[in-house]
TIVO-200039 format. One line per 5 residues: number of its first residue (from 1); their letters; for each residue x, y, z of N, C-alpha, C. Coordinates in Angstrom, 2 decimals. Layout:
BEGIN
NUM) a) X/Y/Z/X/Y/Z/X/Y/Z | ...
! end
This chain:
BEGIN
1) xxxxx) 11.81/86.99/-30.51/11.30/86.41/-29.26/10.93/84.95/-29.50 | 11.39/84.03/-28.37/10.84/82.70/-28.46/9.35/82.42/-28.27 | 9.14/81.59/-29.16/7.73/81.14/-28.69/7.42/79.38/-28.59 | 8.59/78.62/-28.58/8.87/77.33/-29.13/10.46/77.29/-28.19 | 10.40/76.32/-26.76/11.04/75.72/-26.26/11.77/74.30/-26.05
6) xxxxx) 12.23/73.52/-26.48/12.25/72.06/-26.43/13.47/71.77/-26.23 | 13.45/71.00/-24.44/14.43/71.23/-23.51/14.59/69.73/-23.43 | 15.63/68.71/-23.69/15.89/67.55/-23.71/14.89/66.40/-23.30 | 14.41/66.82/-24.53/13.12/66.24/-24.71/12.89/64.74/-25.11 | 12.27/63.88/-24.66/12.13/62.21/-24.40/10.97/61.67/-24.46
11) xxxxx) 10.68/60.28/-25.83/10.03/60.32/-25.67/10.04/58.30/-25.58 | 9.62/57.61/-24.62/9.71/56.17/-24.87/8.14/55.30/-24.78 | 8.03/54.38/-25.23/7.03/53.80/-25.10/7.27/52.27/-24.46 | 6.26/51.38/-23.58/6.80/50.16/-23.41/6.40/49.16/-24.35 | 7.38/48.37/-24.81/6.76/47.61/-25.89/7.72/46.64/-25.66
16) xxxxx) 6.91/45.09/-25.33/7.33/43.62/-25.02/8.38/43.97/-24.11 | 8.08/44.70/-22.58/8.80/44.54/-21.58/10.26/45.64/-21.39 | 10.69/46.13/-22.75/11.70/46.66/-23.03/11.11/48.21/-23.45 | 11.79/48.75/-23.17/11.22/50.93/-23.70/11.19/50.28/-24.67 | 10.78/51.43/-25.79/10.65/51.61/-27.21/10.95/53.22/-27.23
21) xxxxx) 12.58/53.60/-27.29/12.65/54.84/-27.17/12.52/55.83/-28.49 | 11.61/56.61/-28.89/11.43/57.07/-30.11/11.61/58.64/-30.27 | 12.41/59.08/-29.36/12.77/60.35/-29.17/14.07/60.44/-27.94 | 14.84/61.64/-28.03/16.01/61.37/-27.12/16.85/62.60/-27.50 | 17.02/63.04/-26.44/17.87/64.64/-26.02/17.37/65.52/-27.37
26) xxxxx) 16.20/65.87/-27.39/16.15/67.11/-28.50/16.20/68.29/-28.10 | 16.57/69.68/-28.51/16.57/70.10/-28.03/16.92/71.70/-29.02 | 15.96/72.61/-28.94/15.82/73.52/-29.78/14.84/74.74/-29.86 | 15.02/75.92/-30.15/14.21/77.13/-29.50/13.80/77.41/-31.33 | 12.44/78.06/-31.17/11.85/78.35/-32.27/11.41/79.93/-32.08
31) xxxxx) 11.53/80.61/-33.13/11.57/82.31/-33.03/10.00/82.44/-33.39 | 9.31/83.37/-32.92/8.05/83.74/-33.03/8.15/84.15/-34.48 | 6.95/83.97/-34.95/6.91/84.50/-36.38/7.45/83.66/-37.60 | 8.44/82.79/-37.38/9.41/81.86/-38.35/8.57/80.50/-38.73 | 9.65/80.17/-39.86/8.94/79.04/-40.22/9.86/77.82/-40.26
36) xxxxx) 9.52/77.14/-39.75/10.31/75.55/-39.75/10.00/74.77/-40.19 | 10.62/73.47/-41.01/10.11/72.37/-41.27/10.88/71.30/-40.90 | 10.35/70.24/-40.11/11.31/69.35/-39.38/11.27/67.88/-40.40 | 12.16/67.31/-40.61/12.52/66.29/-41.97/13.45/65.17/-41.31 | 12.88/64.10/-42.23/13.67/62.68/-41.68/13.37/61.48/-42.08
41) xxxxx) 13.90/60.73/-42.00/12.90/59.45/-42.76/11.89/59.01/-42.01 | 11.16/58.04/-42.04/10.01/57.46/-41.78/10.68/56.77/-40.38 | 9.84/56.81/-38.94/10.30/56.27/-38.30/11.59/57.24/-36.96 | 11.49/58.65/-37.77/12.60/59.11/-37.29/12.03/59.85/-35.72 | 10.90/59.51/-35.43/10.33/60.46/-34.28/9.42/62.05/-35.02
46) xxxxx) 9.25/61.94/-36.20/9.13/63.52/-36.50/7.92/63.64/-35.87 | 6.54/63.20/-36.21/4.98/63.10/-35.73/5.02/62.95/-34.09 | 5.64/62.27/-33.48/5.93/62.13/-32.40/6.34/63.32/-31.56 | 7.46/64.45/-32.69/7.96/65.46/-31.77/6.87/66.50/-32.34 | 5.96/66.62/-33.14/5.11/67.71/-33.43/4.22/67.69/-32.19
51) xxxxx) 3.44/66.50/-32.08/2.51/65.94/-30.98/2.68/66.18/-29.66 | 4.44/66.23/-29.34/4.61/66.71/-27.61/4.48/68.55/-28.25 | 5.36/68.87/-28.87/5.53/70.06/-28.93/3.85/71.15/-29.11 | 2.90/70.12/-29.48/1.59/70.86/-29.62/0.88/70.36/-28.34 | 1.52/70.19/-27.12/0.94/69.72/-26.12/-0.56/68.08/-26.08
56) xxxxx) 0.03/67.59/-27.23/-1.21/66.13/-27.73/-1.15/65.00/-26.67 | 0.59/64.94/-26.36/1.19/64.22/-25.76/1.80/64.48/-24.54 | 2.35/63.64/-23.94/2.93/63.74/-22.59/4.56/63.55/-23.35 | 5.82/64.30/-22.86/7.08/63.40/-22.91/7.66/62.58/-21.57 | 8.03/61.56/-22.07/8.76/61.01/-20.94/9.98/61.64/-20.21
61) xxxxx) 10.82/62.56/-20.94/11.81/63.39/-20.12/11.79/64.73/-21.16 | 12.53/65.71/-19.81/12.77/67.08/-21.07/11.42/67.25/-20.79 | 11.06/68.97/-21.27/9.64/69.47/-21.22/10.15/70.50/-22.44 | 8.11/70.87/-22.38/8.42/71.96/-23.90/7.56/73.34/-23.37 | 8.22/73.95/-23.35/7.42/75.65/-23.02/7.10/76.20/-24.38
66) xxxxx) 5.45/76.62/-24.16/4.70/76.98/-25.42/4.42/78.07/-24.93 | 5.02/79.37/-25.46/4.35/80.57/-25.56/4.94/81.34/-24.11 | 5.52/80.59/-23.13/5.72/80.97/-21.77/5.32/79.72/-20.93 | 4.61/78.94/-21.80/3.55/77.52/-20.46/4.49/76.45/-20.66 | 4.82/76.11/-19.67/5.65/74.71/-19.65/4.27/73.61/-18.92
71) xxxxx) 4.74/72.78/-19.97/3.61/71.55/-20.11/3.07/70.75/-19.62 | 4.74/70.47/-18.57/4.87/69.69/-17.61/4.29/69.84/-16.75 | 4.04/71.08/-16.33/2.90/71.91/-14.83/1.66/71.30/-14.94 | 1.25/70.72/-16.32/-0.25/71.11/-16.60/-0.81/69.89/-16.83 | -2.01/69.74/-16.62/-3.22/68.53/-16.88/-3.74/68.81/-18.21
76) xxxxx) -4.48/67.39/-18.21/-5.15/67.47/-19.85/-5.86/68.97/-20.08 | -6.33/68.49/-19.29/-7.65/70.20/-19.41/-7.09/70.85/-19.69 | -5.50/71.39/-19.01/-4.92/72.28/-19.27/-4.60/72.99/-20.35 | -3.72/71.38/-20.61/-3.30/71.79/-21.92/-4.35/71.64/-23.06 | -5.29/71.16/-22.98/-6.40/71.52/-23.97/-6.36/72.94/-24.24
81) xxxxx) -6.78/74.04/-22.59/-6.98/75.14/-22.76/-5.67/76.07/-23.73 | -4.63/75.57/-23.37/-3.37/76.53/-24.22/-3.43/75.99/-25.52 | -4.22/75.00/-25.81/-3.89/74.29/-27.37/-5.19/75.74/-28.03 | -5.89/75.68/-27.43/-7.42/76.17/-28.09/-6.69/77.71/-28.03 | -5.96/78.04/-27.18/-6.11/79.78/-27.26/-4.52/80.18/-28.18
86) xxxxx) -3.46/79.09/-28.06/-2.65/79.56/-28.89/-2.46/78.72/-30.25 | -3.18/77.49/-30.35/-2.79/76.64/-31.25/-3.64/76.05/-32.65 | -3.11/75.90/-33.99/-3.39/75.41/-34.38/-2.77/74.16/-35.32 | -3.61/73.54/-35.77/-2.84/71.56/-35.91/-3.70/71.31/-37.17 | -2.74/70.72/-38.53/-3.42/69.96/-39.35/-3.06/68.74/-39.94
91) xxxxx) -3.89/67.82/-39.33/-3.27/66.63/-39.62/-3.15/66.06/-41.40 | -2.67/65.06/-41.49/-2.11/64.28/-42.92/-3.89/64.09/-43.58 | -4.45/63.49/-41.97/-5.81/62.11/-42.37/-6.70/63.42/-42.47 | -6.87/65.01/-42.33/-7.56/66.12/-42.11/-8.33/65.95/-40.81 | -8.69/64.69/-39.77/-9.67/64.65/-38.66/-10.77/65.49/-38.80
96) xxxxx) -11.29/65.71/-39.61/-12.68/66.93/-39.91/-13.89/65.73/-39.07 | -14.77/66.56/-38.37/-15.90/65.52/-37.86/-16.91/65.43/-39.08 | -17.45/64.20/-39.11/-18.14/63.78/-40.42/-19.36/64.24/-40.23 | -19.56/64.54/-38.92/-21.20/64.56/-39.03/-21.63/65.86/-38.83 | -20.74/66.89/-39.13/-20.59/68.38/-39.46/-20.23/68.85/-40.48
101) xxxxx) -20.96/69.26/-40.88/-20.47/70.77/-42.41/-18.89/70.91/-42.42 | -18.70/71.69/-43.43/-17.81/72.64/-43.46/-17.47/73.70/-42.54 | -18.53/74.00/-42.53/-18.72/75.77/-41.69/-18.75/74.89/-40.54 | -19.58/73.80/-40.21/-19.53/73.73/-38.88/-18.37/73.03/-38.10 | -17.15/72.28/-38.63/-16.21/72.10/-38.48/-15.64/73.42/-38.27
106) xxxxx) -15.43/74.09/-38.79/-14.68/75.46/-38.86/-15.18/75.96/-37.60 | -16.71/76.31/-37.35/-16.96/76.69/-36.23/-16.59/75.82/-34.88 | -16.74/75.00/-34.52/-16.42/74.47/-33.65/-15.11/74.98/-32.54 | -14.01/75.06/-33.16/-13.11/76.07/-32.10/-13.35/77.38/-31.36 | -14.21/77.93/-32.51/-14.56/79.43/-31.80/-15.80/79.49/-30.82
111) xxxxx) -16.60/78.47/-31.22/-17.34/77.82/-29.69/-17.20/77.19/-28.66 | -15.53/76.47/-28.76/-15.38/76.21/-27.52/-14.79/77.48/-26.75 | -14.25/78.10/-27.47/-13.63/79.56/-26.52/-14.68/80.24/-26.82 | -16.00/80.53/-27.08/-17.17/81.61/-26.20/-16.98/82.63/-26.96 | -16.46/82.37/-28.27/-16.48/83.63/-29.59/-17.78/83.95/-29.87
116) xxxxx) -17.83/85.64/-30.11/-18.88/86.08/-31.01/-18.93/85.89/-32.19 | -20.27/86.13/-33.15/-19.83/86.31/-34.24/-19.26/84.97/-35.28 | -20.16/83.62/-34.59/-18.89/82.86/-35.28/-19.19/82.41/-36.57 | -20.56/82.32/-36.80/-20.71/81.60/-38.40/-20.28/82.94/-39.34 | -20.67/84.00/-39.37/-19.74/85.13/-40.30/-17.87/85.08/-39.94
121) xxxxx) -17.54/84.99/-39.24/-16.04/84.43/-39.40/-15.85/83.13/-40.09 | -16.50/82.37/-39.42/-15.99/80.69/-39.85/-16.01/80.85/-41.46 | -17.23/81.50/-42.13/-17.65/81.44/-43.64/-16.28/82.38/-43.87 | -16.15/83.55/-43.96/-15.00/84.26/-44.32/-13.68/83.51/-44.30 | -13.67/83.08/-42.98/-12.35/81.43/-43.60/-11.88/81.14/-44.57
126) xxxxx) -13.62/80.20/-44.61/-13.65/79.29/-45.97/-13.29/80.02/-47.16 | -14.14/81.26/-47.23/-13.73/82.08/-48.50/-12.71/81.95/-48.42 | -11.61/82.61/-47.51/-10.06/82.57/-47.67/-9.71/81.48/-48.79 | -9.79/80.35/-48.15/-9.33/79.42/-48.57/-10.01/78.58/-49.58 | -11.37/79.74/-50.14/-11.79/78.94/-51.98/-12.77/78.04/-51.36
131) xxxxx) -13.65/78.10/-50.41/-14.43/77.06/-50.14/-15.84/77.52/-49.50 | -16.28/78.73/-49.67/-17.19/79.50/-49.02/-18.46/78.57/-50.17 | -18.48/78.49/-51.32/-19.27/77.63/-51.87/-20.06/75.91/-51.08 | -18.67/75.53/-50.68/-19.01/74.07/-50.50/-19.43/74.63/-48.61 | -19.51/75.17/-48.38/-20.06/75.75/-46.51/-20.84/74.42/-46.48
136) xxxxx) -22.06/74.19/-46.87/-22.70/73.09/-46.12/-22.76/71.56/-46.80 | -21.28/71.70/-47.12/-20.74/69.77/-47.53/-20.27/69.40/-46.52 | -21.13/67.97/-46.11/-19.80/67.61/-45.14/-18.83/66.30/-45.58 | -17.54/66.48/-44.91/-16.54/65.64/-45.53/-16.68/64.90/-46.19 | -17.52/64.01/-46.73/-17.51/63.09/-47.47/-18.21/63.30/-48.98
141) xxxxx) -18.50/64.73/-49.06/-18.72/65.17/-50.41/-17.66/66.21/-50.75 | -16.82/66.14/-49.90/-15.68/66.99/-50.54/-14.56/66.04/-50.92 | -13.48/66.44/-51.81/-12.41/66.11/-52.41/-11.06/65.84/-51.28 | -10.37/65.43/-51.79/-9.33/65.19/-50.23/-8.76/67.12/-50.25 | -8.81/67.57/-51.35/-7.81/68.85/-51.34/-8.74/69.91/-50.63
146) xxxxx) -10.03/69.49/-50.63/-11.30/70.65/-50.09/-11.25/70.22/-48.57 | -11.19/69.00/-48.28/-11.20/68.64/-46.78/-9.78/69.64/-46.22 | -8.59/69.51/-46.84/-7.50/69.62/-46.49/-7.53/71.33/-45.66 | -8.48/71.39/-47.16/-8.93/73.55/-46.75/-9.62/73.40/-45.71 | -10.79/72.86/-45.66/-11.33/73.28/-44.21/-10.37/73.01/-43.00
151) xxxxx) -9.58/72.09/-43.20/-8.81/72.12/-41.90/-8.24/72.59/-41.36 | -7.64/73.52/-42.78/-6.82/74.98/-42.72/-7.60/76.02/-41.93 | -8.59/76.36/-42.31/-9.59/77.19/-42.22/-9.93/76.94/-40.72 | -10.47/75.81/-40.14/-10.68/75.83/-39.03/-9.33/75.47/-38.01 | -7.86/74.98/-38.52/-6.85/75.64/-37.74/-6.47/77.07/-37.73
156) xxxxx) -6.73/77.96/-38.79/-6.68/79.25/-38.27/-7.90/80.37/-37.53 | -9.07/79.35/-37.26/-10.14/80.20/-36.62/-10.10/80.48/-35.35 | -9.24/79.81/-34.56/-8.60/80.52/-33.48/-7.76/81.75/-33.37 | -6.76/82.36/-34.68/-5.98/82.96/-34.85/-4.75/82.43/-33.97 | -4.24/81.16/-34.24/-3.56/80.67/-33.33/-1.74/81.62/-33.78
161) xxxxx) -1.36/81.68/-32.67/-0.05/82.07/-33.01/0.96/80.94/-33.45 | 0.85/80.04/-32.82/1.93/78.81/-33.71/0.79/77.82/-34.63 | 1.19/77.27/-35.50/0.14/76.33/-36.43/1.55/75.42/-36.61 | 0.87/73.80/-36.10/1.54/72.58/-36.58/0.65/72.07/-37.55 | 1.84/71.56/-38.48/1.25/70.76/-39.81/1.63/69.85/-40.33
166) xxxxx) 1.29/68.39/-39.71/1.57/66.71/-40.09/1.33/66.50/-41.35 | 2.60/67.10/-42.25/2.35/66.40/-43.53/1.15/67.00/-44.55 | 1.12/68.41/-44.75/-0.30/69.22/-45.24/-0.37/68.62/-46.63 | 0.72/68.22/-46.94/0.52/68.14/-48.71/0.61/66.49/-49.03 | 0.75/65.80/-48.14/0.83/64.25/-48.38/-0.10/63.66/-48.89
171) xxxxx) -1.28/64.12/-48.76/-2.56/62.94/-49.48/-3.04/63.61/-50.34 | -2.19/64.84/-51.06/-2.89/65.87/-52.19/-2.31/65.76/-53.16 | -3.06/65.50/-54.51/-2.42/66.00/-55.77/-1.38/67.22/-55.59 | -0.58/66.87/-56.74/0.93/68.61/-56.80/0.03/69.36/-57.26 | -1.07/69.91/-58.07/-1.81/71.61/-58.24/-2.14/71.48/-56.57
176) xxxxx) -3.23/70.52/-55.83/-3.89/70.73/-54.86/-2.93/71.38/-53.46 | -1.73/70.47/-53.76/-0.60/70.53/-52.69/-0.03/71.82/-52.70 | 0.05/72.18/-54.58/0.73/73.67/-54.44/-0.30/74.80/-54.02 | -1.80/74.54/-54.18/-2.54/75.64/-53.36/-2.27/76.02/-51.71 | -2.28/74.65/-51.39/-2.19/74.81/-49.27/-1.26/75.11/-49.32
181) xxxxx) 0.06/74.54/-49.86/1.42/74.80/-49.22/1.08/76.96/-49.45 | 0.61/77.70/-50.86/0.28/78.88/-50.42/-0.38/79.31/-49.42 | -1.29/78.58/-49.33/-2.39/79.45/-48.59/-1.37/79.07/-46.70 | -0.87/77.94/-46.54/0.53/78.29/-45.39/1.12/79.20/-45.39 | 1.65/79.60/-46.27/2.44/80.66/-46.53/2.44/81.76/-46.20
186) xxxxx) 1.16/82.07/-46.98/0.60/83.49/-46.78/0.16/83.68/-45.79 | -1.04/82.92/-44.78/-0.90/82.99/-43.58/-0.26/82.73/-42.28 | 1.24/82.57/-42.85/2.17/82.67/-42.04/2.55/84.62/-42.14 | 2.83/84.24/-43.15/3.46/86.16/-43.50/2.47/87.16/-42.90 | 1.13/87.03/-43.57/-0.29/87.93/-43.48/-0.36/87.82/-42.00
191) xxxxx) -0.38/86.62/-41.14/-0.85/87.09/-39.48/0.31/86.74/-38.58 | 1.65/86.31/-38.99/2.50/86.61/-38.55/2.69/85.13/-37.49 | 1.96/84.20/-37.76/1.65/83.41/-37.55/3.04/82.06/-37.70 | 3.50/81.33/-36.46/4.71/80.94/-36.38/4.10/79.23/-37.43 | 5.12/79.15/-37.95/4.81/78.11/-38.76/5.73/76.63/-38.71
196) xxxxx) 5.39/75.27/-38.26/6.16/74.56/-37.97/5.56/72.95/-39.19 | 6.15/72.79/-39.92/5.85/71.66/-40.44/6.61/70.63/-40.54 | 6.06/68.89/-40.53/6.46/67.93/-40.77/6.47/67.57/-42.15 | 7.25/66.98/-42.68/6.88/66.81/-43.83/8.02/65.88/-44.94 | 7.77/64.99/-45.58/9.03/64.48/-45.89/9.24/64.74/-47.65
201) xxxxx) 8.54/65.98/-48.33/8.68/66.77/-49.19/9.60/67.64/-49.24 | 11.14/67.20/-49.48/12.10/68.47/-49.44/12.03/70.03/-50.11 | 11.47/69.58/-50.75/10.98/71.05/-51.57/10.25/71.68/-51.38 | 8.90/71.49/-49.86/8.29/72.19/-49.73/9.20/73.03/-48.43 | 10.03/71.89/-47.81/10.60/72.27/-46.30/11.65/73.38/-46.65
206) xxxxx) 11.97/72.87/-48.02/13.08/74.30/-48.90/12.30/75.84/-49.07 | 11.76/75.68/-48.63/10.78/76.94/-49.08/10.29/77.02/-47.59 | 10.86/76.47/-45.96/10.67/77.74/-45.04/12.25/78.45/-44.65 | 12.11/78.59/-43.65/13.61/79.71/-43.02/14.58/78.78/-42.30 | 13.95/77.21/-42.23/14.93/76.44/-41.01/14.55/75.29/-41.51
211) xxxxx) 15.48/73.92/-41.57/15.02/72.66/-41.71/15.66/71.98/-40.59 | 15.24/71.61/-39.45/15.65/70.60/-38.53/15.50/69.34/-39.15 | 16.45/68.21/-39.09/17.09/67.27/-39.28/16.50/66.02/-38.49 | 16.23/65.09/-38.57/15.86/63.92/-37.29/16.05/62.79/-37.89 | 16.97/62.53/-37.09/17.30/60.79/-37.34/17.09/59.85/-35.95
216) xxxxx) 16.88/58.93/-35.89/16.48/58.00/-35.21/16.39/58.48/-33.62 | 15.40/59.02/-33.97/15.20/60.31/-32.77/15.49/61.02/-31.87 | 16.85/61.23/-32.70/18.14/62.63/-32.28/18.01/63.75/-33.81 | 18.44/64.62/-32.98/18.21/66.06/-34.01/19.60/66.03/-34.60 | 19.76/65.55/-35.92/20.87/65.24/-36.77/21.40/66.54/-37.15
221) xxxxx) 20.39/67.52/-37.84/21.19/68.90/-37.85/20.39/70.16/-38.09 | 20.40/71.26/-37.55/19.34/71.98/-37.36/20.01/73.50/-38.19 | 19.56/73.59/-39.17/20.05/74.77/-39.46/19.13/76.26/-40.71 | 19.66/77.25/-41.01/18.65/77.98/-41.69/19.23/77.70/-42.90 | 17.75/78.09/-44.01/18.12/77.40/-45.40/18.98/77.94/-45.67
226) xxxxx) 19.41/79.85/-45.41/20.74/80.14/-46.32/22.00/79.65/-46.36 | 22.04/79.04/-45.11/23.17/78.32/-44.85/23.48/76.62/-45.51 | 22.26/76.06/-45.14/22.49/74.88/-46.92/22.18/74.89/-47.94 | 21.70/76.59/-48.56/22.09/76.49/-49.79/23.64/77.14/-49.75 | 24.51/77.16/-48.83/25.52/78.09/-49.14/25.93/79.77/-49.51
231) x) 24.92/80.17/-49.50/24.25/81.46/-48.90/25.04/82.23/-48.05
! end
């Protein structure tokens, strides 16, 4: 079943009088449960197409249906509301608020949706992810690889069914990088959880089920790994 629509999708900006077109006819269905990683050089639209596809952004043409919701119908609020009940997002920079904990970063999603129960979830998170210790550090006494976890932690405290991920392993040491890229993993498999990453690490994008292609913001070639390894 689809859960990931992206229907000739556009994205331009105005810059000195002339578009600045940084996206253009994409176009591609994503299977519930799967994992993708979309790859390209610098410049190629990739951050750009995570951002419409997680409803962050508006596109200029083409729309993207998330889950059944096409985007286009909807206002900010809106799409706030479908980001919070199906989504989760981890950026490169981690965006953790500074002037909150651990735990309380983590908590924060499950209080805007009116969850019970939330500081015993939020902490169980952290455990997940090796950080139930540091609960009341906030960002700036943690390590870039500990920030990286809470972000994890509080993108999956929604139990979001799709999770976007700008680059999870870019500002991490290779041990730190090879922990998240697991702990992705596993909570892709463990909650079944659709998995979409950016990332310009071929070897981590080798290790999901699909690598979409992007060049100068056309979808150069979209295919599953068995098929480029020859498989």
């Amino acid at each position: 079943m689809g859960i990931l629509t992206v229907a000739n999708l556009g994205k331009s900006y105005p810059s000195a009088g002339h578009p600045l077109t940084v996206l253009k006819g994409v176009n591609f269905d994503i299977t519930a449960g799967s994992s993708v990683a979309i790859v390209g050089p610098s410049g190629s639209g990739k951050t750009t197409l995570l951002g419409l596809c997680a409803g962050l952004d508006r596109s200029t043409t083409g729309n993207v249906v998330l889950n059944g919701v096409d985007f286009n119908n909807l206002g900010e609020d809106e799409r706030a509301k479908v980001r919070n009940q199906y989504v989760g997002f981890i950026f490169q920079n981690f965006q953790l608020l500074p002037t909150l904990t651990a735990l309380e970063n983590v908590m924060v999603p499950l209080e805007l949706r009116g969850e019970t129960n939330i500081k015993a979830r939020s902490l169980a998170l952290l455990d997940k992810v090796g950080l139930a210790e540091r609960a009341n550090h906030y960002p700036t006494q943690l390590s870039g690889g500990e920030q990286q976890r809470v972000s994890l932690a509080r993108a999956f405290s929604n139990s979001p069914q799709i999770l976007f991920a700008d680059e999870p392993t870019g500002n991490l040491d290779t041990e730190t990088g090879e922990k998240v890229e697991q702990l992705l993993f596993d909570l892709n498999k463990d909650a079944g959880t659709t998995l979409i990453l950016v990332t310009h690490d071929l070897e981590l994008a080798s290790k999901t089920e699909r690598i979409i292609r992007l060049k100068s913001g056309e979808v150069w070639s979209d295919e599953p790994i068995a098929l480029q390894h020859g498989q």
